[in-house]
Every structure is written in C-alpha cells, then in structure tokens.
N, C-alpha and C positions, 0 to 999 in steps of 0.2 A: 418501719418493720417490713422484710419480707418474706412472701411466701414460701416455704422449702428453698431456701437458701437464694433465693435469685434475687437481683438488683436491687439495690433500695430505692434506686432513682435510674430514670429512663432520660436519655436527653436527646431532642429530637433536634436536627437540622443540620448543617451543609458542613460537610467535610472537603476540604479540598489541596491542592501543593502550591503553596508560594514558590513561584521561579524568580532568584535575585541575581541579573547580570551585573556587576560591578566588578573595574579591573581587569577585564576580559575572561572574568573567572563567569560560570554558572553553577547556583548551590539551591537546593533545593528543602523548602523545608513544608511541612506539615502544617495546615489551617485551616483556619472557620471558627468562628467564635463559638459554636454548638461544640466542636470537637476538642479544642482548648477546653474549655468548661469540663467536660467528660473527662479529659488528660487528668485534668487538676482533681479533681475531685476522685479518680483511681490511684493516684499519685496519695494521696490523703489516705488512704486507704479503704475507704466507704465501696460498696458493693454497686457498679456504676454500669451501665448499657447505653452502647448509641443508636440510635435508629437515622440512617442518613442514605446519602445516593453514593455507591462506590462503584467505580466502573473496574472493568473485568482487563485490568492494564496495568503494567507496572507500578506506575504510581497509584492506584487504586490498592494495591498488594502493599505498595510502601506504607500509606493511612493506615491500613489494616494491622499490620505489625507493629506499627512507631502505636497505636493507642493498645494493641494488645501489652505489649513491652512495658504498662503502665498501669496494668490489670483492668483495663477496659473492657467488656463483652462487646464487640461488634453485631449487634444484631442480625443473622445471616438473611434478613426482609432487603438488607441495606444493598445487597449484588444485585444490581436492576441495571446500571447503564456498561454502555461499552468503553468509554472512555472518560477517567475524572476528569471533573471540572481545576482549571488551574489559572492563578493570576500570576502575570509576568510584570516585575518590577526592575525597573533600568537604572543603575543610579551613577550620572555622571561623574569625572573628576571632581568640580565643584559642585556639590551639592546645594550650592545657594544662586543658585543661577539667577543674574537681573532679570528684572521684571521687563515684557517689551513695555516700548514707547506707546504713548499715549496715540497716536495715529496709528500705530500698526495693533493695537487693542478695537479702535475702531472696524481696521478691514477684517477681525472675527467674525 
C-alpha cells in the first residue's frame, strides 16, 4: 500500500551504461541489478522509484529516460554525480579464447 498515490516499492542502488565493443561496433545499453529490478517491476506495472547515483551526462540522461519509458519514478535525490558510472565489455571474434599455458599462468 502507498501513501497518496506514490510508489509501492523504493529500490535502492547502482544504475549504470554497459558499453559492448564487438565487431567494431560500440552499443550501449542500461544496468545494474538495482535498476533492472526497478525496469522489471515498472514494466509489471507496480508503482516503483529508484533512488541511485546519476551523473549530470548523457548517459546519465540515457538511465533516466530508458527507466522512465518503463514507468519508473527516478528519484530526483538520485542527480549527485557529474558523470555515470559505466562498464566496458570487449568481446572478441572467438568468444572462447584458449586458456594460457600453464607457465605463462605462473608469470601472473
């Protein structure tokens, strides 16, 4: 139950951009297990707020829209940093690359 119409559920923690180089392509998509969690549960249609760190940046503007667009309330607490946090994932032609050698495990 909430009070005069506002969120049933609050979810608290880290929004951020996954950057996926593969192919010489770069595509960018929306994460953080807090922020999926919120997606899904506005997506559901349940009455849902995130409280998180958004930086004052494109991509920080990108989060803000991709969980609005999902009926997510962005908590406006959540505009504190200058630039979002983001992980960079590289994924080569073969994705199953050998394992090194048991000497070159060593000189780690």
């Amino acid at each position: 139950m909430s009070v005069n119409g506002g969120p049933e559920i609050v979810v608290v923690g880290e929004a951020l951009v996954d950057v996926v180089e593969a192919d010489g392509t770069t595509r960018e998509h929306v994460g953080g297990s807090p922020a999926n969690v919120a997606l899904g549960l506005g997506r559901r249609g349940l009455r849902v707020a995130l409280l998180t760190q958004l930086g004052d940046d494109r991509r920080g503007k990108m989060i803000a829209d991709h969980l609005r667009e999902s009926g997510v309330l962005v908590l406006p607490q959540s505009d504190v940093l200058k630039m979002i946090s983001s992980a960079i994932a590289r994924i080569a032609a073969d994705p199953f690359p050998a394992l090194p050698s048991a000497a070159a495990r060593r000189s780690l």
